[in-house]
Biopython code that builds the backbone (N, CA, C, O; Angstrom):
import numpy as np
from Bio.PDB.StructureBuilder import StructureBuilder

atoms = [
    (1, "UNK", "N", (21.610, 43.888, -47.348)),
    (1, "UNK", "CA", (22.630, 43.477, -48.288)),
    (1, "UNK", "C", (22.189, 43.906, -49.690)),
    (1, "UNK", "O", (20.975, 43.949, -49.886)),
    (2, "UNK", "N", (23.020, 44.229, -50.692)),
    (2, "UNK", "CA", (22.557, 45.023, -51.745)),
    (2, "UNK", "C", (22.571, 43.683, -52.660)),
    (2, "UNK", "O", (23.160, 42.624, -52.442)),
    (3, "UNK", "N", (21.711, 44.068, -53.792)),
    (3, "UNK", "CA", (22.002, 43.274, -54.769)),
    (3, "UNK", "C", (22.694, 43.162, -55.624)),
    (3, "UNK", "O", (22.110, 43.888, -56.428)),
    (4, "UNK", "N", (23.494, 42.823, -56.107)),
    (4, "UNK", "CA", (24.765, 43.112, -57.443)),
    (4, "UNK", "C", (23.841, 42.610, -58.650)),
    (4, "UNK", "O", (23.909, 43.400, -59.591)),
    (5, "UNK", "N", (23.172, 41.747, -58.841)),
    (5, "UNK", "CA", (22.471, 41.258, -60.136)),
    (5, "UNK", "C", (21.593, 42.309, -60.697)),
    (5, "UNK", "O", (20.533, 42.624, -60.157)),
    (6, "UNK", "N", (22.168, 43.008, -62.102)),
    (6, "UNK", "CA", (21.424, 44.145, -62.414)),
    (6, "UNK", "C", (19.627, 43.508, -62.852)),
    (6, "UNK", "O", (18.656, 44.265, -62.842)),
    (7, "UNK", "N", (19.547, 42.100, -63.181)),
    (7, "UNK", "CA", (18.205, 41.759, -63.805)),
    (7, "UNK", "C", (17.207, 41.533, -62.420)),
    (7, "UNK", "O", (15.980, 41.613, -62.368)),
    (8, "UNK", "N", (18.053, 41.263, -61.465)),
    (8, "UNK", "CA", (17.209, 40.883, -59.623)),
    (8, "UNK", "C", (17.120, 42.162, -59.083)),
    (8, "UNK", "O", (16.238, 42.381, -58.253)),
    (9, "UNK", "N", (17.972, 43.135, -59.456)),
    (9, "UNK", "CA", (17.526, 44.730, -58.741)),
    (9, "UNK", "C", (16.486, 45.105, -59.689)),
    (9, "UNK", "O", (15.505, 45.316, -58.976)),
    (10, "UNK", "N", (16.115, 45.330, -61.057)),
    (10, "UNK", "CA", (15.251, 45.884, -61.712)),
    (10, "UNK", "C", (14.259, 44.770, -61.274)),
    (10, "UNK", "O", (13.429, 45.462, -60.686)),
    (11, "UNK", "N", (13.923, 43.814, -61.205)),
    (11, "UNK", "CA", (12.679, 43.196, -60.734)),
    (11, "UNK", "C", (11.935, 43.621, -59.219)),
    (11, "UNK", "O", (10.749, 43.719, -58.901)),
    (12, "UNK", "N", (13.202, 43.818, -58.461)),
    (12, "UNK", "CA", (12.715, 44.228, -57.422)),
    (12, "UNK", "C", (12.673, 45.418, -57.202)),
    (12, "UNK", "O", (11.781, 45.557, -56.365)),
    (13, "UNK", "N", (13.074, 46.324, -57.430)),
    (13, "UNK", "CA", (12.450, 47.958, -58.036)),
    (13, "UNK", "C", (11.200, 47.789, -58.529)),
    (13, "UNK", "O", (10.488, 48.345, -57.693)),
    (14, "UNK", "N", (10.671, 47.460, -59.180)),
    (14, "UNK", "CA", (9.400, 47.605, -60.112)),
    (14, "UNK", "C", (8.534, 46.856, -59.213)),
    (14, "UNK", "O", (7.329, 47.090, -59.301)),
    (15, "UNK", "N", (9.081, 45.679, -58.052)),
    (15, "UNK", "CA", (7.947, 45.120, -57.586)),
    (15, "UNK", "C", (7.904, 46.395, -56.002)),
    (15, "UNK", "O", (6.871, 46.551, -55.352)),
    (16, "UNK", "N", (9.022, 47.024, -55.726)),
    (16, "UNK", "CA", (8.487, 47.786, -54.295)),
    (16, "UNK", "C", (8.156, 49.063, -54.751)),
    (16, "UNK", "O", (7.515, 49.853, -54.058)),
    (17, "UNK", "N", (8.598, 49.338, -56.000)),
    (17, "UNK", "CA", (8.773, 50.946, -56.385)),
    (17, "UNK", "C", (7.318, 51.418, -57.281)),
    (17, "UNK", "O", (6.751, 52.507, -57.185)),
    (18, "UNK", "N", (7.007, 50.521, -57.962)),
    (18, "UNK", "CA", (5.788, 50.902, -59.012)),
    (18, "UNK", "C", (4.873, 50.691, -58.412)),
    (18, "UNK", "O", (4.267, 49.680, -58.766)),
    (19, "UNK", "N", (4.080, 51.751, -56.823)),
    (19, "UNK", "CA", (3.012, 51.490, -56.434)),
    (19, "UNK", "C", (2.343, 52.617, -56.284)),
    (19, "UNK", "O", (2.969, 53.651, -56.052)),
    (20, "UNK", "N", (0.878, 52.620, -56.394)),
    (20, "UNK", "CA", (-0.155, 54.063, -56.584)),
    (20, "UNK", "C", (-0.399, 53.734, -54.447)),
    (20, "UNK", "O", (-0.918, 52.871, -53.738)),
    (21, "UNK", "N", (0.308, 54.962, -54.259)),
    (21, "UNK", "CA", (-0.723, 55.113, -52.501)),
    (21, "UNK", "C", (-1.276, 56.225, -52.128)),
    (21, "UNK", "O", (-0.832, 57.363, -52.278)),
    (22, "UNK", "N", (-2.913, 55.672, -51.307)),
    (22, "UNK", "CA", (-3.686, 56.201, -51.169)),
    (22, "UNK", "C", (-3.221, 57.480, -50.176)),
    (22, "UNK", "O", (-2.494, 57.172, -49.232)),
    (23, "UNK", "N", (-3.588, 58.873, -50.326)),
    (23, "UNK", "CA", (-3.290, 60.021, -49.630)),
    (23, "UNK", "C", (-4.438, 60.214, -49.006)),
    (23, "UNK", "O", (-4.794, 61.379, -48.830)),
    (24, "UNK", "N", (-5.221, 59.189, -48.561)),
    (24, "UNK", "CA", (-6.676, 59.268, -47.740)),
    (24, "UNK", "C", (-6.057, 58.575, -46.371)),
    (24, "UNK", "O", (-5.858, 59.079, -45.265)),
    (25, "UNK", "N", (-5.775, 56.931, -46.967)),
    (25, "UNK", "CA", (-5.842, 56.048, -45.355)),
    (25, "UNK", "C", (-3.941, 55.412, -45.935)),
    (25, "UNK", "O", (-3.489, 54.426, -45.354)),
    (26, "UNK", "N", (-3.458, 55.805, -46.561)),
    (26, "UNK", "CA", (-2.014, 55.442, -47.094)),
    (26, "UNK", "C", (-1.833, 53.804, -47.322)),
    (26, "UNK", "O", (-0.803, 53.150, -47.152)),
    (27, "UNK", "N", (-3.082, 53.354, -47.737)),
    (27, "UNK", "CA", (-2.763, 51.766, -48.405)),
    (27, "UNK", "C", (-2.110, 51.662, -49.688)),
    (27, "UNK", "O", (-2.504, 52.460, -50.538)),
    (28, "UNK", "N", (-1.086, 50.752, -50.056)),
    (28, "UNK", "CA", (-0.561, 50.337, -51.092)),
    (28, "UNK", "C", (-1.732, 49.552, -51.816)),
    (28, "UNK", "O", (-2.688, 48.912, -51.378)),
    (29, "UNK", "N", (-1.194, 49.910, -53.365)),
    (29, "UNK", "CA", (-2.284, 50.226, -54.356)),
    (29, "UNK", "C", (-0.986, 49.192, -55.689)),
    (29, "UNK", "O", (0.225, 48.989, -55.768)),
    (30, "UNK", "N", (-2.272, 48.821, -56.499)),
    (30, "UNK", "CA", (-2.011, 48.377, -57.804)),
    (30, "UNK", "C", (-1.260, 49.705, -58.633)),
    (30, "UNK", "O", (-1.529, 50.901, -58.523)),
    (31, "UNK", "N", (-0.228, 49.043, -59.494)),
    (31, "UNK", "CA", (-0.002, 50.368, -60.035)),
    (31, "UNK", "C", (-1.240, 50.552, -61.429)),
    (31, "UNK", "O", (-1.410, 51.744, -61.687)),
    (32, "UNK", "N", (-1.768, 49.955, -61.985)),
    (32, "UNK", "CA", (-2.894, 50.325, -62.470)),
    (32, "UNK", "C", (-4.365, 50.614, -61.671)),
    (32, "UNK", "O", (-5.376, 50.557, -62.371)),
    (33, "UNK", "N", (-4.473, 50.830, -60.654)),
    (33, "UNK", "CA", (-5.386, 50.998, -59.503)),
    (33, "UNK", "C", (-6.008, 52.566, -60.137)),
    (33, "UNK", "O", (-5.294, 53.518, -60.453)),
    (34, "UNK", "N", (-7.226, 52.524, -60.199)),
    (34, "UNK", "CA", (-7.450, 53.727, -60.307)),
    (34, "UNK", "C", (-8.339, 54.732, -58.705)),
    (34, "UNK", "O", (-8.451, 55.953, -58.602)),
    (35, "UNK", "N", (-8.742, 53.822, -57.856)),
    (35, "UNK", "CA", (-9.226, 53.901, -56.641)),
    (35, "UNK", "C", (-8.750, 53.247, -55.712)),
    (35, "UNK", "O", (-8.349, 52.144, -56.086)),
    (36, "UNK", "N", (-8.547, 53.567, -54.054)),
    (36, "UNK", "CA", (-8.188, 52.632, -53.305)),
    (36, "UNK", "C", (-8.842, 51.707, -52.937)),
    (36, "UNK", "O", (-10.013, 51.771, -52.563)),
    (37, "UNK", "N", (-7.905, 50.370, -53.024)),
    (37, "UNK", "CA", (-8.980, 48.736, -52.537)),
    (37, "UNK", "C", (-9.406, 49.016, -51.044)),
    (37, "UNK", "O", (-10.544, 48.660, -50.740)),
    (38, "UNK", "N", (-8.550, 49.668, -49.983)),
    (38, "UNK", "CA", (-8.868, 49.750, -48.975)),
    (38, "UNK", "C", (-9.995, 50.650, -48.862)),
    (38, "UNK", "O", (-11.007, 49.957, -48.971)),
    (39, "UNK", "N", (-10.266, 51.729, -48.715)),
    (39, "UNK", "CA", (-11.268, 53.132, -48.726)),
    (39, "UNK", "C", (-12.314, 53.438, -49.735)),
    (39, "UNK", "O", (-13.448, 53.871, -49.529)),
    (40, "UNK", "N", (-11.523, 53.029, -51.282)),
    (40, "UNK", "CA", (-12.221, 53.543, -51.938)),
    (40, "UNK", "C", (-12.330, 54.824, -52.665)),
    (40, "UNK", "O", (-13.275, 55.123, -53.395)),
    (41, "UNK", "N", (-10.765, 55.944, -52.287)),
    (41, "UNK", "CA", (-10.875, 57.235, -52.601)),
    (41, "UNK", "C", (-10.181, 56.736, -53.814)),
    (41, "UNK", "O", (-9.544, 55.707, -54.040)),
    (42, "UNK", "N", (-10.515, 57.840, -54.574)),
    (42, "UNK", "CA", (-10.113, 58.169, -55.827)),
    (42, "UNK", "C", (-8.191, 59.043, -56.096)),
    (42, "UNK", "O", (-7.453, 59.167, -57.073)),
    (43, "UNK", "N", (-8.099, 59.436, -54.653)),
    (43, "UNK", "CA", (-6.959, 60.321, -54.368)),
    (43, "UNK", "C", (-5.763, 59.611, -54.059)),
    (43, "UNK", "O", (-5.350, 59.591, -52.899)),
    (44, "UNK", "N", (-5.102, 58.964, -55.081)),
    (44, "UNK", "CA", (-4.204, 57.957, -55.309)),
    (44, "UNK", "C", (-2.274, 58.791, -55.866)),
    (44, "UNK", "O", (-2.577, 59.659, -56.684)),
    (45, "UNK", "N", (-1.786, 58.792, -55.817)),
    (45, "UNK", "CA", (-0.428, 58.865, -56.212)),
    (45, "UNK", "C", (0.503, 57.864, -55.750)),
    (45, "UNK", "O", (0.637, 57.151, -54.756)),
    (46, "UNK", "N", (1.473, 58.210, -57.534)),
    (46, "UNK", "CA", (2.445, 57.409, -57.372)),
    (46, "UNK", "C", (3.601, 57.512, -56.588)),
    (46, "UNK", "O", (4.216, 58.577, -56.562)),
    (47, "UNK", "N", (4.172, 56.020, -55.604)),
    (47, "UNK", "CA", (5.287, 56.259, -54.335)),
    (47, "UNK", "C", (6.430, 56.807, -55.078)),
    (47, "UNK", "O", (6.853, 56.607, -56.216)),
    (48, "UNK", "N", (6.874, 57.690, -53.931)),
    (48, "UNK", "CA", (8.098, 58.226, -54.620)),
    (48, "UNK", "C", (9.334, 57.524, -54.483)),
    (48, "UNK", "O", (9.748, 56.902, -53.505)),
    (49, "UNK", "N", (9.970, 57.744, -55.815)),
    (49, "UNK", "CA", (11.301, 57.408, -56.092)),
    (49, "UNK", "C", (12.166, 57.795, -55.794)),
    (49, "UNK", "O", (11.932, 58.992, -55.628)),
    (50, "UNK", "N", (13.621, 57.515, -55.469)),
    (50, "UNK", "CA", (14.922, 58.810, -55.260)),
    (50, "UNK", "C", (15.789, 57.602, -56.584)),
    (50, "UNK", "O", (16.115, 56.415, -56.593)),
    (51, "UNK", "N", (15.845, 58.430, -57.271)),
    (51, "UNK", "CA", (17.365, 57.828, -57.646)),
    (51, "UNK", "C", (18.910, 57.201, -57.446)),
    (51, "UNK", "O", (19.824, 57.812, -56.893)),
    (52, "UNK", "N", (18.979, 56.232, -57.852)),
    (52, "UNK", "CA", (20.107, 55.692, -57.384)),
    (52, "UNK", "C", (21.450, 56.073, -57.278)),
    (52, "UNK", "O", (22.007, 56.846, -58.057)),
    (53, "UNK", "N", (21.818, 55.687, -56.593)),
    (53, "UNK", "CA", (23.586, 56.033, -56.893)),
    (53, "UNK", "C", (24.570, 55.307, -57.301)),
    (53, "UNK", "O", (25.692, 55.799, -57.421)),
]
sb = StructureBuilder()
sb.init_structure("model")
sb.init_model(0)
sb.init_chain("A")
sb.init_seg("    ")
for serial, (resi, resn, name, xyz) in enumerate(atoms, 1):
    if name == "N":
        sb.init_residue(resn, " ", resi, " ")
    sb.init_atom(name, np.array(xyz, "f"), 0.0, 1.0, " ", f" {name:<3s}", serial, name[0])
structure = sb.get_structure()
């Protein structure tokens, strides 16, 4: 079910969307994370986005 509340969709965007994952063992990461909590690699990127419609 979608959300209509524009202030409850931007909260919840930023809480599933703003995450660094590991391209070693693919654990979700702090978005200030500079290493993975799980592994430990340094080889982190940010999840991708698609734009809305």
């Amino acid at each position: 079910m979608p959300i209509a509340d524009p202030l409850k969709l931007q909260i919840a965007q930023k809480k599933l969307l703003m995450v660094k994952i590991c391209r070693k063992c693919g654990a979700r990461n702090a978005p200030t994370a500079e290493r993975c909590r799980k592994c430990r690699s340094y080889n982190l990127r940010w999840k991708k986005r698609s734009v809305q419609k």
